[in-house]
C-alpha positions in Angstrom: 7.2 -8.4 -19.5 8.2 -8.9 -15.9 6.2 -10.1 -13.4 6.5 -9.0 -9.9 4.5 -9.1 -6.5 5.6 -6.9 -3.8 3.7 -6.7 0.0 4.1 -3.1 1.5 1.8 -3.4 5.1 -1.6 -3.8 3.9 -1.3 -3.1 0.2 -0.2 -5.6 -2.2 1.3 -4.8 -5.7 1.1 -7.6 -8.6 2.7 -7.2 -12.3 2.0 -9.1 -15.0 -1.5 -9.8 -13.9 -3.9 -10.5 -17.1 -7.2 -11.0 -15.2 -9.2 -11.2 -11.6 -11.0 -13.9 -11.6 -12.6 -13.2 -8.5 -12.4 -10.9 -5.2 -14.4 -11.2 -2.0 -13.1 -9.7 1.2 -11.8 -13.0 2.4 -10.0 -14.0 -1.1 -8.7 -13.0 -4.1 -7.8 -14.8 -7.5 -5.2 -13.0 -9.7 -4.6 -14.9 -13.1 -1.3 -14.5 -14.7 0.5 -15.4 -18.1 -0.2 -18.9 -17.0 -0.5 -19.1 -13.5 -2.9 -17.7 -11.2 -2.2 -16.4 -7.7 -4.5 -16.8 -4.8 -4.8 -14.7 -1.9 -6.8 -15.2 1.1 -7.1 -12.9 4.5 -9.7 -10.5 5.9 -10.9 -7.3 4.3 -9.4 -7.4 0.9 -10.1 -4.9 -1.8 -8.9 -4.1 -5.1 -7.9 -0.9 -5.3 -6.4 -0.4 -8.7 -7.2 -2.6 -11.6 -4.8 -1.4 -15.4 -5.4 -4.6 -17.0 -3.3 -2.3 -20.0 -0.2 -2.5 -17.6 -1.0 -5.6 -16.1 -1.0 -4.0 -12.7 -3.2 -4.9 -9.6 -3.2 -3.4 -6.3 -4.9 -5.3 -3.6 -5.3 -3.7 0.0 -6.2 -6.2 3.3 -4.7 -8.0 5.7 -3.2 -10.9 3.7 -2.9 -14.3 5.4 -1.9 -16.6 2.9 -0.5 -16.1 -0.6 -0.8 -19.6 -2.8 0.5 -19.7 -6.3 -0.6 -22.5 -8.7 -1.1 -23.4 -12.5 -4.2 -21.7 -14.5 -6.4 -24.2 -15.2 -7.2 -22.1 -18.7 -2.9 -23.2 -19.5 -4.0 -26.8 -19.3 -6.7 -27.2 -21.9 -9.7 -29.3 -22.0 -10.3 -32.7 -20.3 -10.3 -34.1 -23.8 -6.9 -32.4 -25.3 -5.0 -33.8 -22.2 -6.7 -37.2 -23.1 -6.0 -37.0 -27.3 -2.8 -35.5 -27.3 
């Protein structure tokens, strides 16, 4: 599967998405095969959710686009401790 994002004015495309984790109009958390994206501005929406395509289009003015690790890809406190 490839994963893609892609900013077109005010609407922004993700592939490869496998969950929102959460949307407010200020911010937006995207999880992806191990990673998660996080997106903050003003008035963001989701406007299409195919969780069967792993497809997510946002619309809003998008400020700041942050991608980190998924904190589900690192396991509990304990495995990292008793590996």
């Amino acid at each position: 599967m490839s994963n893609y994002i892609h900013l077109e004015g005010e609407i922004l495309q993700i592939k490869g998405a496998t969950k929102v984790a959460s949307s407010t109009p200020t911010q937006a958390v995207v999880e992806m095969s191990g990673s998660a994206v996080v997106l903050s501005g003003n008035g963001i929406e989701v406007k299409k959710l195919n969780l069967e395509e792993n497809e997510v289009h946002l619309q809003g003015k998008f400020q700041n686009i942050k991608f980190s690790e998924s904190v589900a890809s690192k396991g509990s406190f304990l495995k990292r401790i008793f590996k």
